[in-house]
C-alpha positions in Angstrom: 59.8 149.0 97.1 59.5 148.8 93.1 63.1 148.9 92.8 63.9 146.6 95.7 62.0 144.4 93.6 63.9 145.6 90.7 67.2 144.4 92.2 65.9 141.4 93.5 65.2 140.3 89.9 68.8 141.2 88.5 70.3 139.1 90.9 67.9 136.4 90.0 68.8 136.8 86.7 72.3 137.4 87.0 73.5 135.1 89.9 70.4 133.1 91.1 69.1 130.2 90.2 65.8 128.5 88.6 65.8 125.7 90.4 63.8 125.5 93.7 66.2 122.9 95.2 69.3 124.6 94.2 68.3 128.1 96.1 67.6 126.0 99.1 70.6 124.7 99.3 72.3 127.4 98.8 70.8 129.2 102.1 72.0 127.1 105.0 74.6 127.8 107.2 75.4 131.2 106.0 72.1 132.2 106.1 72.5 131.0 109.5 75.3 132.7 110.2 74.2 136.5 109.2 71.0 136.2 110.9 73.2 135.5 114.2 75.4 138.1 113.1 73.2 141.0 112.2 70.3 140.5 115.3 71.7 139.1 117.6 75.6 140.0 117.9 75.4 143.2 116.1 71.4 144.2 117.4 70.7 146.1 114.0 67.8 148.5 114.6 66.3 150.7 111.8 68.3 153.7 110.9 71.6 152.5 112.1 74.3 152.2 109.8 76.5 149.1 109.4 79.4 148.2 107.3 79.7 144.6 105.7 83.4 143.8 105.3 83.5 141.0 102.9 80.5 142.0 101.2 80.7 139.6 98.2 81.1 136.4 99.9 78.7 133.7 101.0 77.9 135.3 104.6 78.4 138.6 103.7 75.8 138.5 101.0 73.2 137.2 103.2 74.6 139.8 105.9 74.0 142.8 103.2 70.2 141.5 102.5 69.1 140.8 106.2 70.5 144.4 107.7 68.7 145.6 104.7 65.4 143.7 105.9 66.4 145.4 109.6 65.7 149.0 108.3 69.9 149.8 108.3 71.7 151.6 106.1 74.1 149.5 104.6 77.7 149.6 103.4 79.5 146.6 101.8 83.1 146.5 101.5 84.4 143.9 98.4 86.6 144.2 95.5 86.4 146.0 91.9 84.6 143.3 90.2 81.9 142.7 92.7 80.7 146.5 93.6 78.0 145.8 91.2 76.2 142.8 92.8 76.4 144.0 95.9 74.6 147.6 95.3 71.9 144.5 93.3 71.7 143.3 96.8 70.7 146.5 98.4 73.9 148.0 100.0 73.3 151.9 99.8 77.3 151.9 99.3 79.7 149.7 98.3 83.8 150.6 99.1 86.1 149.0 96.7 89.0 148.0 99.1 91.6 147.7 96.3 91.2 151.6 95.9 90.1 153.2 99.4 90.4 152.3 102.7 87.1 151.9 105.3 89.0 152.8 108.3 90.3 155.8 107.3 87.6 157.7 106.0 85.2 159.9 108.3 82.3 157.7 108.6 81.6 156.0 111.5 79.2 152.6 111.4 77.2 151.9 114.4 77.8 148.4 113.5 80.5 146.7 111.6 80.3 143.0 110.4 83.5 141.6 109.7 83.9 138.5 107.3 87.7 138.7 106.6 89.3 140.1 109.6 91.8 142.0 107.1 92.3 145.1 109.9 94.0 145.5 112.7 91.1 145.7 115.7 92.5 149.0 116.3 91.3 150.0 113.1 87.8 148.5 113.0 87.1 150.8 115.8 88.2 153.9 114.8 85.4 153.5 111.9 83.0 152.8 114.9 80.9 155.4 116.5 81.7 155.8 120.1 79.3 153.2 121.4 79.1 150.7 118.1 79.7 147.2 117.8 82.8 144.9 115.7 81.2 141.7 115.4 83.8 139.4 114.0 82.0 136.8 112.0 85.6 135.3 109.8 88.8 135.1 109.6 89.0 134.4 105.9 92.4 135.9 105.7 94.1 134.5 108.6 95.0 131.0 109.1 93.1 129.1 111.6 95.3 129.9 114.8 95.8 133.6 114.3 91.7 133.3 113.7 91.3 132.1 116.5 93.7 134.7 118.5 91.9 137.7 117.0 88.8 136.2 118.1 90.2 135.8 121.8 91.7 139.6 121.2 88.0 140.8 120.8 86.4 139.1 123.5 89.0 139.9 125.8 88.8 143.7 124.6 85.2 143.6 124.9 85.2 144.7 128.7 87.7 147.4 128.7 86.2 150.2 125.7 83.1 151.4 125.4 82.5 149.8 121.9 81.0 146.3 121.9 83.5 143.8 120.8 81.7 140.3 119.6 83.1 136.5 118.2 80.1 134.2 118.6 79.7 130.7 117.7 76.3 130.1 115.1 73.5 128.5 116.5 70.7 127.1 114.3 67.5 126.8 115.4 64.0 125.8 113.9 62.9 129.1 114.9 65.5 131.3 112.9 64.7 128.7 110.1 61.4 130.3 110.0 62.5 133.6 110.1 65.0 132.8 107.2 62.0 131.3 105.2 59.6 134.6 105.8 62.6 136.5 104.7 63.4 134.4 101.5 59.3 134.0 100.6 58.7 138.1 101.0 61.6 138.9 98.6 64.0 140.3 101.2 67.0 137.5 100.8 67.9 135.9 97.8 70.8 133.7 97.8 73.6 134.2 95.4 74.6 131.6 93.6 78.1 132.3 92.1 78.8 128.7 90.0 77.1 125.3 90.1 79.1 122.1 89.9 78.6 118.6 88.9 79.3 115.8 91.9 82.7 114.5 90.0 83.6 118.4 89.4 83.9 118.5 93.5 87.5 118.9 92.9 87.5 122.1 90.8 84.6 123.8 93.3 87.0 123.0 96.3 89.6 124.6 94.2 87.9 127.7 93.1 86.6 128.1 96.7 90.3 128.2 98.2 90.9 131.2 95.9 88.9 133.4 98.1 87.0 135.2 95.2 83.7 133.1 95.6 80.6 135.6 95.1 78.2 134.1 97.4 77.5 130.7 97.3 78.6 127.3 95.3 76.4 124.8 94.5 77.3 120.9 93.8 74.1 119.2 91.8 74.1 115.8 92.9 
């Protein structure tokens, strides 16, 4: 626990923010989003082991903390210069795509939580034990349509394997709020907060969000 609390405090220092209003902002949808992913798509139950693909981004951050929370053992997939906050987050082991590949290692995840979609299906459930589940949550690196297609491909896989294939559309309710709240208030999620904006420097966070590097979250201050 001492050094869950450790961690907690480097990303506060390193990526969080001081101001109260700021870190509530920065929860919302996503926050929304990995809760749905992790509990309800995905079922995480202590001890199982999942794999975050997309690690480092807004969901996937919130994805990493909250299977954490579950009792899971946790694997984050991101790039080079993000392996370090995301082991601050609490992943027990972080793959740096740019140098191995997930799918074609011998572990197997009982439940993979996909951000990016940048694997074939085929592939996703080769890293899956017999029984686990994909849950696609994005499409980061397809364009809308082809997003949409994979999502389709899932579903429609879904019946005919003996893995659990899941696409899911968030719902936000005031109960999950609360359970986002008890999670944020007992030190178990912390929002990461990659840069903060001004309101007529809109343009510029747009732009640096289309990249596709964001680390967590942006913030506007308005």
């Amino acid at each position: 626990m001492a050094q869950q609390e450790l961690m907690k405090a480097i990303v506060q220092e390193k990526y969080g923010s001081p101001d109260t209003f700021e870190q509530s902002a920065a929860v919302g949808d996503s926050a929304f989003t990995a809760l749905n992913a992790v509990r309800d798509q995905g079922k995480v139950q202590p001890g199982q082991t999942v794999l975050v693909n997309g690690a480092s981004g807004d969901v996937g951050t919130f994805a990493v903390q909250i299977a954490k929370s579950f009792g899971a053992t946790v694997t984050g997939v991101c790039s080079t210069r993000n392996m370090d906050m995301v082991r601050s987050i609490g992943a027990d082991q972080v793959i740096d795509y740019t140098k191995e590949d997930f799918t074609k290692t011998e572990q197997r995840y009982d439940v993979m939580l996909d951000m990016v979609g940048s694997r074939s299906l085929s592939d996703c459930r080769r890293a899956l034990t017999p029984r686990g589940t994909y849950v696609l949550v994005g499409v980061s690196n397809l364009g809308r349509w082809f997003g949409l297609g994979r999502q389709a491909t899932a579903l429609l896989l879904s019946p005919f394997v003996r893995q659990r294939m899941r696409a899911f559309v968030v719902k936000r309710t005031r109960e999950d709020l609360v359970v986002l709240k008890d999670l944020v208030e007992a030190g178990q999620v912390a929002p990461v907060i990659d840069r903060r904006y001004e309101l007529n420097e809109v343009p510029d966070a747009l732009r640096h969000q289309g990249e596709g590097h964001t680390r967590g979250k942006l913030v506007i201050a308005v």
